[in-house]
C-alpha positions as CSV (number, residue, x, y, z in Angstrom):
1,X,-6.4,19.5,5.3
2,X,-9.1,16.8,4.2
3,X,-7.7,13.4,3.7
4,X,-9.8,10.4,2.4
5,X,-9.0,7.3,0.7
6,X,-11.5,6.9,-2.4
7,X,-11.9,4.9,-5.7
8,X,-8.9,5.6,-8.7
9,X,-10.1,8.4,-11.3
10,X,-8.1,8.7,-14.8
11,X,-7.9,12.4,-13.7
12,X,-5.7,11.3,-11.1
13,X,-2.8,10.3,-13.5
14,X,-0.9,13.2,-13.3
15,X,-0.4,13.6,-9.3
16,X,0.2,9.5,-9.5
17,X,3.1,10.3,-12.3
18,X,4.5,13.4,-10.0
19,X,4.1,11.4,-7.0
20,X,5.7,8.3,-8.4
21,X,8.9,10.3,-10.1
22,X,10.3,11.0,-6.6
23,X,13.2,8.4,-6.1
24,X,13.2,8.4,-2.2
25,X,9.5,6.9,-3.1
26,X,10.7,4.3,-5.7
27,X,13.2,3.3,-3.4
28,X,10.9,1.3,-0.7
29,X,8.9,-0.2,-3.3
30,X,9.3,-3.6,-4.8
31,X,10.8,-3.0,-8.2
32,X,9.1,-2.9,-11.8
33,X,7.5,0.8,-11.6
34,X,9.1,2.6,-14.6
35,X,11.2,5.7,-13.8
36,X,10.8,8.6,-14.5
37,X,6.8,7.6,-14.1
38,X,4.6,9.3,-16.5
39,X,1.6,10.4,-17.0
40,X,0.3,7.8,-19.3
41,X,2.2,5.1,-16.7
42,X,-1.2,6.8,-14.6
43,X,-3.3,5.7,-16.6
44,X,-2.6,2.2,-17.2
45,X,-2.3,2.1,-13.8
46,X,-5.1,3.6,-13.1
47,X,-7.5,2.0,-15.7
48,X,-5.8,-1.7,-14.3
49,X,-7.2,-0.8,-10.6
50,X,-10.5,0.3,-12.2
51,X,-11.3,-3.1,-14.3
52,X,-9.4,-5.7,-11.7
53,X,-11.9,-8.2,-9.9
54,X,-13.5,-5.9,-6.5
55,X,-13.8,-9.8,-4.8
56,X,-9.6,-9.4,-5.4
57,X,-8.2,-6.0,-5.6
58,X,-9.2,-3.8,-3.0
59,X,-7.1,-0.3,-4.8
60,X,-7.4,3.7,-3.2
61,X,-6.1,6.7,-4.2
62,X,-5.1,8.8,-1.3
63,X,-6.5,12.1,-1.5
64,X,-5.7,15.4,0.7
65,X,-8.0,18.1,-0.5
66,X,-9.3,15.9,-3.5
67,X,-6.0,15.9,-5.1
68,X,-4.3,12.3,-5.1
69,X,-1.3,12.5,-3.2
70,X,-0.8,8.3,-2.9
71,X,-1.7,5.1,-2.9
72,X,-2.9,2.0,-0.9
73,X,-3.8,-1.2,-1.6
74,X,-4.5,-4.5,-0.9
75,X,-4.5,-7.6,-2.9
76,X,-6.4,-10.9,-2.5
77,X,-3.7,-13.8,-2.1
78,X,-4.6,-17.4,-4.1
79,X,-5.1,-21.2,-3.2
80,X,-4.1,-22.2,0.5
81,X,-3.9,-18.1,1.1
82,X,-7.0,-17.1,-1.0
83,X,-8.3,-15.2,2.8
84,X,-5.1,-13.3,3.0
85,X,-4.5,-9.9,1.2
86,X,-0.9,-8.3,0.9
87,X,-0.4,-5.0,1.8
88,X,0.6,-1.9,-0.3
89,X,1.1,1.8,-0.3
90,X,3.4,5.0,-0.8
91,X,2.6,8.6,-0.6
92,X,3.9,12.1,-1.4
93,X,7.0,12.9,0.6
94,X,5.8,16.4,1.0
95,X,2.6,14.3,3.1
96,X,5.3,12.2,5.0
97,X,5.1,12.2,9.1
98,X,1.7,13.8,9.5
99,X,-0.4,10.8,10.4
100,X,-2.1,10.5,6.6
101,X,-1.0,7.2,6.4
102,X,-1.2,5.2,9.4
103,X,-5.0,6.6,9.0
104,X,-5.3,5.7,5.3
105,X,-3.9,1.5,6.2
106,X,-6.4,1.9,9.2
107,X,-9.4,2.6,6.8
108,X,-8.3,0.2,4.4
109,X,-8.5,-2.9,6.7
110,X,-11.8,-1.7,8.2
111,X,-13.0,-1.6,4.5
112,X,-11.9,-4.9,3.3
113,X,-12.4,-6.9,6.8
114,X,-16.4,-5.1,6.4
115,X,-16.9,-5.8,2.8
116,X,-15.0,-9.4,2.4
117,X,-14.3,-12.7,3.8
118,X,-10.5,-11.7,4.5
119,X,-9.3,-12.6,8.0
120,X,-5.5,-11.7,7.4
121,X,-3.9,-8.5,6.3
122,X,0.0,-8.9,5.9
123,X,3.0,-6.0,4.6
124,X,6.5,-6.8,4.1
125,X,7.8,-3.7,4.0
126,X,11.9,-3.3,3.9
127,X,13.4,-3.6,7.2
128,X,15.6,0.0,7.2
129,X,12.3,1.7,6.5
130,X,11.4,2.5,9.8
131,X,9.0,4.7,8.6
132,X,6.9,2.4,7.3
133,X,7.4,-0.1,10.2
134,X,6.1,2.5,12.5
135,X,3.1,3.2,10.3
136,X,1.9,-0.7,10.4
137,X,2.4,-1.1,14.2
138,X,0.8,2.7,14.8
139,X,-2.5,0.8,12.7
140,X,-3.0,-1.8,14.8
141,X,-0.3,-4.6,12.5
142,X,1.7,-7.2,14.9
143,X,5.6,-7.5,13.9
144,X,5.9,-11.5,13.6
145,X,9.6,-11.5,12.3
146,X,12.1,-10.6,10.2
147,X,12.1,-12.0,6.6
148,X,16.5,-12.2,6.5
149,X,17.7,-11.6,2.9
150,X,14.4,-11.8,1.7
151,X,14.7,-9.3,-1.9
152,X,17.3,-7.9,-4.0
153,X,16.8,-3.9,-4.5
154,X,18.8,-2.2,-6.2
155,X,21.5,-4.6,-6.0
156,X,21.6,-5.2,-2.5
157,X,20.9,-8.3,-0.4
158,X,18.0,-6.9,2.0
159,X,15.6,-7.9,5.0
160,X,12.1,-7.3,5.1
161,X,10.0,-7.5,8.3
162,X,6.6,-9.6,8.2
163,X,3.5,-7.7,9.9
164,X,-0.2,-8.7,10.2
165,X,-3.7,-7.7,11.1
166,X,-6.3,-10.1,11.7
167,X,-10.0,-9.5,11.4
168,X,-10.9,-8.8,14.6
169,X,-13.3,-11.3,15.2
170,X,-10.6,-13.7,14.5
171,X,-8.4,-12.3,17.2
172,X,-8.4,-14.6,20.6
């Protein structure tokens, strides 16, 4: 199986709108994501990642065998926060549990702590998915707390737990 992270292609719009129509998917992310996704919902995605500011966005198809089986990104925070990005990703359940994504967050922070001025990396992901919690921790991410009835999803009251890597240089 070859795994990378890579740059967004339009050709990837269809494995983003298969990938994307799974509910257990849309379930741990933050709401707004039409479903089912489609094909052209690709695309506007896709084309959004492609012209956003590089300084800002920081966006990566997952790929295993060149086919794009997820996503990870991270996005430049503003004013007081402007050297803090937030977090992102999801991927193919089929691709769940086998490492692919621990090693995809991994290569993400050692791309944007090498190619910007970020020191701080931070994911609030919801605090029942311990999948994801193990993922950020497995990566290198300290747990600082528990965000308590932090988001509505779904129409229920929810946690979130707050993790963070720091640029290592920045680390005492």
């Amino acid at each position: 199986m070859d795994f990378k992270i890579r740059k967004w292609d339009l050709s990837d719009a269809k494995d983003l709108s298969i990938t994307l129509s799974n509910i257990k998917i849309q379930e741990n992310l933050r709401d707004g994501l039409p479903y089912p996704y489609t094909e052209r919902d690709g695309v506007e995605f896709i084309s959004a990642m492609r012209s956003a500011d590089p300084n800002d966005t920081f966006a990566f198809a997952i790929t295993v065998d060149d086919k794009a089986v997820g996503s990870i990104s991270a996005f430049r925070q503003g004013n007081i926060h402007r050297k803090t990005a937030e977090l992102g990703y999801y991927l193919a359940e089929e691709y769940w549990g086998k490492g692919i994504m621990t090693e995809a967050v991994r290569q993400l922070c050692d791309y944007v702590f090498s190619h910007t001025d970020i020191i701080r990396i931070f994911a609030e992901p919801f605090a029942y998915n311990i999948g994801s919690c193990r993922v950020l921790e497995k990566a290198g991410f300290q747990y600082e707390g528990t965000l308590r009835s932090n988001a509505v999803k779904n129409g229920k009251v929810l946690d979130m737990k707050m993790y963070s890597k720091l640029r290592p240089e920045i680390c005492i």
